[in-house]
C-alpha positions as a Markdown table, in Angstrom:
| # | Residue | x | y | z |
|---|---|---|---|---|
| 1 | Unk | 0.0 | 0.0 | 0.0 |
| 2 | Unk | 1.6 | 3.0 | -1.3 |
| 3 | Unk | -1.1 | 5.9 | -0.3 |
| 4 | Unk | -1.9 | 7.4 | 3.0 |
| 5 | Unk | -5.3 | 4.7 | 4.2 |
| 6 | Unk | -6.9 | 1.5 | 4.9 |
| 7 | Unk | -6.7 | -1.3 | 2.6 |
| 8 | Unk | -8.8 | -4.4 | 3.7 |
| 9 | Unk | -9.0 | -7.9 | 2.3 |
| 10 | Unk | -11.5 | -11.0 | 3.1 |
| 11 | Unk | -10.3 | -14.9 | 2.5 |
| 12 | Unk | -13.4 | -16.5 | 3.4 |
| 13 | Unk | -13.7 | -20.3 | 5.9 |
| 14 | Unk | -15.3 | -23.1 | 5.1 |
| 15 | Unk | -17.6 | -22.0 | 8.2 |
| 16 | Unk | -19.0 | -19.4 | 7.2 |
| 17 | Unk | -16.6 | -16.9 | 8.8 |
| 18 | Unk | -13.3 | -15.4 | 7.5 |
| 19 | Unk | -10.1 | -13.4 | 8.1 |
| 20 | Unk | -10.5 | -10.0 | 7.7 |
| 21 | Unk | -6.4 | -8.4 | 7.0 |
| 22 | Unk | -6.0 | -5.0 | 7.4 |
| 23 | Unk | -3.1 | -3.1 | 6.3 |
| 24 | Unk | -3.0 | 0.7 | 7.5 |
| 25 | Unk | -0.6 | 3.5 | 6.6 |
| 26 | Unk | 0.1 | 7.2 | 7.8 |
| 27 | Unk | 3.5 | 9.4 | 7.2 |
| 28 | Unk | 5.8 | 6.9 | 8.1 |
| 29 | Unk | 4.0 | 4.3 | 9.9 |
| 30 | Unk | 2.2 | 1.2 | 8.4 |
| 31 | Unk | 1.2 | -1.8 | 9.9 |
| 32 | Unk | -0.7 | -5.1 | 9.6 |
| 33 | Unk | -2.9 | -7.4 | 11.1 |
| 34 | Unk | -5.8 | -9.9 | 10.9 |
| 35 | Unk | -9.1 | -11.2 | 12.8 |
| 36 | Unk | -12.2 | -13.6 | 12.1 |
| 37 | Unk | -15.3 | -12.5 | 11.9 |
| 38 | Unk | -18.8 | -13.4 | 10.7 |
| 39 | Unk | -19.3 | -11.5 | 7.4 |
| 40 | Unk | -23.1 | -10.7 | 8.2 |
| 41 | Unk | -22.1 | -9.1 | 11.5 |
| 42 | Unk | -19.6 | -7.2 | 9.8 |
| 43 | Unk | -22.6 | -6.0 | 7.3 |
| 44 | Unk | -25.3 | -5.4 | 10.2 |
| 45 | Unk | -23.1 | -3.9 | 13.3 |
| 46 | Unk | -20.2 | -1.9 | 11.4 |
| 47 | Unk | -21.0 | -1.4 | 7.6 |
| 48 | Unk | -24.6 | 0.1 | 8.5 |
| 49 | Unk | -23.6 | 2.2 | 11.1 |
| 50 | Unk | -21.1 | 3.7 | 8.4 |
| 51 | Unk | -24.4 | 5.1 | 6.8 |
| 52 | Unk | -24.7 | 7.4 | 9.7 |
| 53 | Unk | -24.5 | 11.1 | 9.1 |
| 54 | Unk | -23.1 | 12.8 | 11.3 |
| 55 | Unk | -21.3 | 9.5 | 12.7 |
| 56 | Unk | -21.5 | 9.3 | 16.5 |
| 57 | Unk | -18.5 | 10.4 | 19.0 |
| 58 | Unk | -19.7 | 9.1 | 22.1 |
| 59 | Unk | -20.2 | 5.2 | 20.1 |
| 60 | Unk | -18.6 | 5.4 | 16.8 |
| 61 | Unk | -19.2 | 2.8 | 14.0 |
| 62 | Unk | -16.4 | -0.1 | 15.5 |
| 63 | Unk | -14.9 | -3.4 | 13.9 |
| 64 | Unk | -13.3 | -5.5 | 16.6 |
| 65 | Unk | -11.8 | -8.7 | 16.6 |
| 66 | Unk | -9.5 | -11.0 | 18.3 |
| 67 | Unk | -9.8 | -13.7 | 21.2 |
| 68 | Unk | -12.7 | -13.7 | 22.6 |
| 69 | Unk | -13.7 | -14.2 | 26.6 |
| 70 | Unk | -16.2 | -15.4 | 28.1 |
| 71 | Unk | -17.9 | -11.8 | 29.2 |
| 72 | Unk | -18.7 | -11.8 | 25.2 |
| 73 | Unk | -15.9 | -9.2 | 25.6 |
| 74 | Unk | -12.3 | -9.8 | 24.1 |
| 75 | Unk | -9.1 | -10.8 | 26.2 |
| 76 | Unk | -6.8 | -9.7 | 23.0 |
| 77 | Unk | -7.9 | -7.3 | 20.7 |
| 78 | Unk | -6.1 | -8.1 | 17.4 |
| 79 | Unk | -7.8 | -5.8 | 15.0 |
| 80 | Unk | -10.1 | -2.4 | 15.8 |
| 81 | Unk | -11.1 | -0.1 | 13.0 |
| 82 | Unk | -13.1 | 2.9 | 14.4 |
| 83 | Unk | -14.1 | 6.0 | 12.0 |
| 84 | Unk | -15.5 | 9.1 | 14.6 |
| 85 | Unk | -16.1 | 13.1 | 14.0 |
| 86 | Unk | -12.6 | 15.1 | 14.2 |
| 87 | Unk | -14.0 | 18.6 | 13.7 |
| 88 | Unk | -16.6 | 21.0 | 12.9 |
| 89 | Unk | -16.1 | 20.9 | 9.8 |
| 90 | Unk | -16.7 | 17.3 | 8.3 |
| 91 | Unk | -13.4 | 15.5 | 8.6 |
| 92 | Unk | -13.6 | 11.8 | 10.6 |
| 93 | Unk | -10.6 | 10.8 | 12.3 |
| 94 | Unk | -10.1 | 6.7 | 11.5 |
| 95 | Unk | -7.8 | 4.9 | 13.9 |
| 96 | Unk | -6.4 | 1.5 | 13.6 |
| 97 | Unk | -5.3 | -0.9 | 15.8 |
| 98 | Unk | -3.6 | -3.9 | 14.7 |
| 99 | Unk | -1.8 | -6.1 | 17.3 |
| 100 | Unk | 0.1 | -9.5 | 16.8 |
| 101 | Unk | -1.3 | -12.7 | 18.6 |
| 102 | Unk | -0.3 | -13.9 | 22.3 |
| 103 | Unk | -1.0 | -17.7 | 22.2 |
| 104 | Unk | -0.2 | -17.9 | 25.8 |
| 105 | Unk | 0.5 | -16.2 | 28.6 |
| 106 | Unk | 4.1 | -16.5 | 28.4 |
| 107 | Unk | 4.2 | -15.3 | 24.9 |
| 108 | Unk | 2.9 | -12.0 | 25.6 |
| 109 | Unk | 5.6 | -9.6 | 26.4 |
| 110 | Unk | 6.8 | -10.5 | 22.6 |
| 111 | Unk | 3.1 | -9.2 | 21.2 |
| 112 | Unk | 3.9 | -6.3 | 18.8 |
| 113 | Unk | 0.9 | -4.0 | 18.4 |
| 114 | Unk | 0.4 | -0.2 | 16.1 |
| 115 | Unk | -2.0 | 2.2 | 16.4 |
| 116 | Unk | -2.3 | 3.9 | 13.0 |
| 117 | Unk | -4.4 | 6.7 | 12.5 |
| 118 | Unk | -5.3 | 9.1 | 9.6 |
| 119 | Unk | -7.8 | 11.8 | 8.8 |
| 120 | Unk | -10.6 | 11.3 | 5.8 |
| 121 | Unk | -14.4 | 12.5 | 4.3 |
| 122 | Unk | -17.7 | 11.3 | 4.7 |
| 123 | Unk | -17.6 | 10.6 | 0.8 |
| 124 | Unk | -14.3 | 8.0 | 1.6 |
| 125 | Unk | -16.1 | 6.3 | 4.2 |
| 126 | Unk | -19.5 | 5.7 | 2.4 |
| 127 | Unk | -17.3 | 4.4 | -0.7 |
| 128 | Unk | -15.3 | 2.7 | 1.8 |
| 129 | Unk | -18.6 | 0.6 | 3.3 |
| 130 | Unk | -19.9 | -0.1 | -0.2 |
| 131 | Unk | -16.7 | -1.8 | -1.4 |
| 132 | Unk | -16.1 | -3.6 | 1.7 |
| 133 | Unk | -19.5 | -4.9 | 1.2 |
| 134 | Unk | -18.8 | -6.0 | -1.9 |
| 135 | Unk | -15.2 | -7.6 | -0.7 |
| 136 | Unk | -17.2 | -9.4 | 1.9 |
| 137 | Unk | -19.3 | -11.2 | -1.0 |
| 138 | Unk | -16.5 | -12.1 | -3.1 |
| 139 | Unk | -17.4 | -9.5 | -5.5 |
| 140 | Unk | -14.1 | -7.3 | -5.2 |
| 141 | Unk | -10.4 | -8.3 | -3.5 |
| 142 | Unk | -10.4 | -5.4 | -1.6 |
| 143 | Unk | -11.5 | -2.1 | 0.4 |
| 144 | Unk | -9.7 | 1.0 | 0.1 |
| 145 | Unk | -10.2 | 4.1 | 2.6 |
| 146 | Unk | -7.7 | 6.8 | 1.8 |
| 147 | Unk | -6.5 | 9.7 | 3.7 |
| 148 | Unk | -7.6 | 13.2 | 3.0 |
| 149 | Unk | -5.1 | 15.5 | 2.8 |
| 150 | Unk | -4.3 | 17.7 | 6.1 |
């Protein structure tokens, strides 16, 4: 990935789930990372809410993914994507956090993690949902959500 963004990818399971990779970039920082998730929850609890105008501060639209506990909450988070109103005047602030997996306890002090985060448009996000939508069906490879420029 070359320009300032979000660049998503689906590789669909036998199950009905799939891996979701995300790659994010911004100046000089990039990273990447990966979590499963059920493509129609994807559509109902993070795609729709990306309809929203304005978008919420206090509960922005939220992807998040990782190893679940047993509160239905997560004990790693391994990928979070969350778009949320920057200023007055439009522009959405999208940060993403991308973290490596900790198979077990002892592994966890060599977890690397990255926050990445960029500013974009309302027009971005809302061609971001549709072809995210359409990489969740198998109709595109993947989802692009670029930067604006500062």
């Amino acid at each position: 990935m070359s320009a300032e963004g979000l660049r998503v990818v689906y590789k669909p399971d036998e199950d009905g789930t799939g891996e979701i990779i995300a790659t994010a970039k911004s100046g000089d920082f990039a990273a990447q990372g990966s979590a499963w998730f059920n493509p129609d929850r994807v559509k109902a609890f993070f795609l729709a809410n990306l309809q929203a105008f304005p978008l919420a501060s206090a509960n922005p639209p939220m992807l998040e993914g990782g190893y679940p506990n047993r509160e239905g909450g997560l004990d790693q988070c391994h990928l979070r994507i969350s778009i949320q109103p920057y200023n007055t005047r439009g522009a959405l602030v999208v940060r993403v956090d991308l973290a490596s997996p900790a198979y077990n306890a002892g592994h966890a002090e060599l977890r690397n993690s990255a926050t990445i985060s960029f500013l974009t448009e309302y027009a971005a996000v809302a061609g971001f949902a549709k072809q995210f939508s359409q990489v969740l069906d198998g109709k595109k490879d993947e989802a692009v959500l670029e930067a604006s420029a500062n």
